[in-house]
N, C-alpha and C positions, 0 to 999 in steps of 0.2 A: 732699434738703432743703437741705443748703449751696450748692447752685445755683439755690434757689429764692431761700431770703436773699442771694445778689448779686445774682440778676435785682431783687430787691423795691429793695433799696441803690443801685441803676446805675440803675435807676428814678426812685428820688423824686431821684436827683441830676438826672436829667436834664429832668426835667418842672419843679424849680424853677429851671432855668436856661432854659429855652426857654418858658414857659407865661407870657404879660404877663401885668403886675397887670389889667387891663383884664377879662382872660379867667379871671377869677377869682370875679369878683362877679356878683351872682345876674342873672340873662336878664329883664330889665326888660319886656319887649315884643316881638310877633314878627319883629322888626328888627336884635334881637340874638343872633337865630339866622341861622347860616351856610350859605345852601345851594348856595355854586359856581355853577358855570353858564360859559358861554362871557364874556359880560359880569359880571368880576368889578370895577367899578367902584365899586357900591354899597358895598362891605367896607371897616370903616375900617383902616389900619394893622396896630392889634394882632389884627383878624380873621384878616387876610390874612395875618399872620407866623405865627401860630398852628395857622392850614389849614394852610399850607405846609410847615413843620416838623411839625405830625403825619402831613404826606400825607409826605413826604420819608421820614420813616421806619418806613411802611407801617400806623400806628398808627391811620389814622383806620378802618381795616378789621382791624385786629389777628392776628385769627384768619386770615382769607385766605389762601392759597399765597403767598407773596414773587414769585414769577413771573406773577403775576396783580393786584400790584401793594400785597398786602398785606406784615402784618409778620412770618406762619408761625408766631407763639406759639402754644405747647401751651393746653390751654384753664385749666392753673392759673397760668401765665403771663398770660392773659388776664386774667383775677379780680385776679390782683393789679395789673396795670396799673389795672383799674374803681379799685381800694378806695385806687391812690394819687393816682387823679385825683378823687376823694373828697376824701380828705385835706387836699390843697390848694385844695378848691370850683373845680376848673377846669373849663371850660365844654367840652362836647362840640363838637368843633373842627368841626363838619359834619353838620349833618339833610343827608339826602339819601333819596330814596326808591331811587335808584339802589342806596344800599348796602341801606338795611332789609328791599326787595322784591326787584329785579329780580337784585340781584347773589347772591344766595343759587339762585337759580331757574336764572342762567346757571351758575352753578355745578356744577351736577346735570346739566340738558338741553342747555347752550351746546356747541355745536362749541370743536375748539380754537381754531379763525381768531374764533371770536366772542367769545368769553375774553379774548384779547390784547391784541384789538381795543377791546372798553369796558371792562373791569373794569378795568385801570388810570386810565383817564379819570374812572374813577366813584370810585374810590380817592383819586386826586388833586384833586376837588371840579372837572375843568375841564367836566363836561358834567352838563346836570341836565335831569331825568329827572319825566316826570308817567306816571300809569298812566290806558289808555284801556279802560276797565271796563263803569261801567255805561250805558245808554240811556234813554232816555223811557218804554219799555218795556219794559226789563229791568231792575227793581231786585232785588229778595230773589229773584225767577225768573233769575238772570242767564246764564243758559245759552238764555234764551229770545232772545238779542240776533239785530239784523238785520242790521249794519253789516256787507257783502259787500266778499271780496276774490277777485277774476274774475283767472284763472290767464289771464297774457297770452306766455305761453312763458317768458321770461329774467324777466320782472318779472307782480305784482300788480296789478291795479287796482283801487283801494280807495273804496267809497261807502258814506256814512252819517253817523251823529250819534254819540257821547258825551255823555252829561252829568254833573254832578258830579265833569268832571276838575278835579282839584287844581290849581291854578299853571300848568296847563296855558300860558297867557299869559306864563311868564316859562320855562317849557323850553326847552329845548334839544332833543330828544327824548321817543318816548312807545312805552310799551310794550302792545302794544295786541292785544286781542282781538275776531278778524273769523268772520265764515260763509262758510268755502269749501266747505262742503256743506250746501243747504237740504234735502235728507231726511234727514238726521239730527239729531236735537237736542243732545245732548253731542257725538258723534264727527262732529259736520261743524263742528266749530270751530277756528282755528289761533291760532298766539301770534306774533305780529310784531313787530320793531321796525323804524321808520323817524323820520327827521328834518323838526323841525315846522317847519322852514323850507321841504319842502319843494312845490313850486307846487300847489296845490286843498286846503293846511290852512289854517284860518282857528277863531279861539275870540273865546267873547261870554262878558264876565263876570258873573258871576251876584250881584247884590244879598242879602244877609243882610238878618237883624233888627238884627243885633248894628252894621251899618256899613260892618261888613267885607265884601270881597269877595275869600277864597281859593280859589273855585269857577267852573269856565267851563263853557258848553257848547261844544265842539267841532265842527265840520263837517269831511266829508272829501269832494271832489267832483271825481274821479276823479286819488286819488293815488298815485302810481307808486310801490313799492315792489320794490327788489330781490332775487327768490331767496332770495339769499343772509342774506337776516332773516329770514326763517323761523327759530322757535327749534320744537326739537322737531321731531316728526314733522307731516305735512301730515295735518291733523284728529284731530290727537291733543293739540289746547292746552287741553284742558278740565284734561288732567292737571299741564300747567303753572301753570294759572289756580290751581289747590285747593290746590298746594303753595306757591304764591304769597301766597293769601289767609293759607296761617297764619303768614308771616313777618309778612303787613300788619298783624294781628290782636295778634301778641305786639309790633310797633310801638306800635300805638293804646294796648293797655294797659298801658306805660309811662307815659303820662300820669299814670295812678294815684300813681307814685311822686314827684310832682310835683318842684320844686327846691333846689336845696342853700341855703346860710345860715340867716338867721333866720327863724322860722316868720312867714309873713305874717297867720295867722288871730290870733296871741296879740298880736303888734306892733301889729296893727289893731284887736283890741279894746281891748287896754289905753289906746291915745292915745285913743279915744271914751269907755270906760265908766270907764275907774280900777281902783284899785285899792281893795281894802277895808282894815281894819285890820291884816289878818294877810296884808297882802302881795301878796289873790289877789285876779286878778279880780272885782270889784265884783257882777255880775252872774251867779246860782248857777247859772241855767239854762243860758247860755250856755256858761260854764266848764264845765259839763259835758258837754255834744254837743263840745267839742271837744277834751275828753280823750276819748269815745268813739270821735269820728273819728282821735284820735292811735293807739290803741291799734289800729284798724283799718289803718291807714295802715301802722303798725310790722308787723305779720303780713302783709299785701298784703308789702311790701319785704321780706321774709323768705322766702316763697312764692316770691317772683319771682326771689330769688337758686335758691332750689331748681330753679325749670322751668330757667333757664338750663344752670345742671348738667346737667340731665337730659338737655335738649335737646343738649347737646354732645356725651355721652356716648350720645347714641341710646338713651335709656330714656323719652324725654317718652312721653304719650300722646299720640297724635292728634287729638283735640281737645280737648287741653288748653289751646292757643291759644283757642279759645273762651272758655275756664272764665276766664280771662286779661284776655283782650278785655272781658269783660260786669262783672265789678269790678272794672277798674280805669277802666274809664270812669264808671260808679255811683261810684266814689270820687272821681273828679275834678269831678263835676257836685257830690255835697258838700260837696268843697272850696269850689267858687265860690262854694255858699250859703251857707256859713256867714263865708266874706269876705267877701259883702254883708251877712251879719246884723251881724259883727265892725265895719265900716265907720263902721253909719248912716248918717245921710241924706248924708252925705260922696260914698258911692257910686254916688247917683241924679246925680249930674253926667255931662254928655254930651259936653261939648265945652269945658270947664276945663283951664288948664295946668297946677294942682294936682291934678286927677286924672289927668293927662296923657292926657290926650284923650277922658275917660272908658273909659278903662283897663276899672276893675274890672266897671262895668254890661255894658261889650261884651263884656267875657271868660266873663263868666257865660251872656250870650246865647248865646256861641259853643258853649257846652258843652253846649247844647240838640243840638247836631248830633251828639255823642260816640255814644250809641245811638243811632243810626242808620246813619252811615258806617262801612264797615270791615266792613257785614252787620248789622242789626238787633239789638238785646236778647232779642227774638223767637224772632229765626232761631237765635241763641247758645244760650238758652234749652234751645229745641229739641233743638239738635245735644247740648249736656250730659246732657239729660233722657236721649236716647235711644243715646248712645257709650260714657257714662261711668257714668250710675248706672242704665242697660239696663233703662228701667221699660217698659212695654209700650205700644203706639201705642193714640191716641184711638179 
């Protein structure tokens, strides 16, 4: 316990010495998340000082081996790092999918040379990572995929489509699931990684409703892949894919837990609707869906400290990532609605510097895609109905 409280004390001394005012205030837009890469350009200053001092002292990965380019804290060590970067509303110095997906996966399956080789890079924010998943034909079936990788003795050669890769366009790398055996369905599939620079990759960005455009499809048209990426066994990635999907999964459902500072749904009602006599909220109905959603919101962040727990300590369930994934994405789609109801017609703006670009309209559309990506509501559904509460099949 007394080396908990110095770790807690050595802590917040050093997070208020190293953490800018900058990296403090709540994540305006998806511009002010940091995702590394080879071209770290875009990052203003306090980004990049930020990355660097939590990469420097293994903290953007906390938990990780120190030799793999983490920080080695035990996992109550960990929790208290969360709760005093809480404290301070300091911003997570690094989205990466490299850490949330891929580095948990090399973790487990990665060779040593493959370990050395990226999870420091992926630690340190200098290479960013897209995952190559689904196809045109394999969404919720994604074990049905056809993208082939033809054994050419030292190297792969790799042909096919992606779609609904993420960032794909601004990677560095993709970790990527191909068919090196067409007679089998799960066991003729491998788990690759290779570089998207290299010659026959090319991606097309995919248009939303919301504006945005965080989606590509991918082509690959005959790309050389080394051996030596093979992660896993040759047609054994289906096992890496499942145990991948449930880091992606308790990813997505973080959303749930949306961002630190002032709540934006009560800020945004109030400057619209007022306030009444006794101080509250002007308008009863709405005051009340969003104490609803508050009290929901609070138990979601409660629960989700739990699975962490649990997951660290090897008691999670196994698809619990599911249970995870399917509200907290239903609470983040919530959220957005009741930010547009809190709004008013303030939020139906599309291209205002006051809404700043129409902010809230496209954030809402974007959340359309939350059940969907990451495995359907459906699919989640599903897997809860039949892992967790073992009710009998249709």
């Amino acid at each position: 316990m007394p080396d908990l409280d110095q770790f807690r004390s050595e802590t917040r001394t050093w997070l208020e010495a190293n953490c800018p005012p900058e990296m403090r205030e709540p994540i305006r837009s998806e511009k002010d998340s940091v995702w590394g890469g080879r071209d770290q350009s875009a990052m203003t200053p306090a980004q990049k000082q930020w990355m660097d001092a939590m990469g420097a002292k293994g903290w953007t990965v906390p938990d990780w081996p120190k030799e793999y380019g983490g920080g080695g804290l035990s996992p109550a060590e960990t929790k208290i790092l969360r709760e005093e970067m809480a404290a301070i509303r300091a911003r997570n110095p690094l989205s990466s999918f490299g850490i949330s997906m891929l580095g948990p996966a090399l973790l487990k399956y990665g060779t040593e040379e493959q370990k050395k080789e990226h999870l420091p890079k992926i630690a340190r924010g200098e290479i960013r990572w897209c995952q190559g998943y689904s196809e045109p034909n394999a969404g919720s079936d994604l074990a049905s995929l056809a993208t082939s990788a033809e054994d050419k003795g030292d190297h792969f050669l790799v042909n096919g489509q992606k779609v609904w890769t993420s960032y794909a366009n601004y990677a560095d790398w993709i970790f990527c699931l191909v068919r090196t055996d067409k007679t089998n369905k799960h066991n003729g599939i491998s788990f690759v990684l290779f570089d998207m620079q290299t010659p026959g990759v090319s991606t097309k960005p995919i248009l939303l409703i919301s504006g945005y455009s965080p989606f590509c499809e991918t082509f690959f048209d005959n790309v050389k892949v080394p051996k030596e990426n093979l992660v896993g066994e040759l047609n054994k990635g289906w096992d890496v894919a499942k145990y991948l999907l449930g880091h992606e999964r308790e990813m997505i459902s973080g959303m749930g837990l949306g961002g630190g500072g002032k709540n934006p749904l009560i800020t945004g009602a109030i400057a619209t609707i007022g306030l009444d006599h006794d101080g509250r909220l002007a308008d009863p109905l709405l005051r009340a869906k969003i104490a609803e959603f508050e009290v929901r919101s609070k138990a979601f962040a409660a629960q989700s400290e739990r699975f962490i727990d649990e997951l660290k300590a090897g008691r999670a369930h196994p698809a619990q990532p599911s249970m995870m994934k399917y509200y907290g994405t239903e609470l983040n789609k919530s959220r957005h609605e009741l930010m547009m109801a809190s709004g008013g017609s303030d939020t139906l703006e599309w291209d205002s510097e006051r809404s700043r670009g129409g902010a809230p309209a496209r954030d809402w559309l974007r959340t359309k895609a939350n059940s969907i990506e990451g495995g359907t509501s459906e699919v989640q559904l599903n897997i809860i109905a039949k892992r967790i509460l073992e009710l009998p099949g249709a």
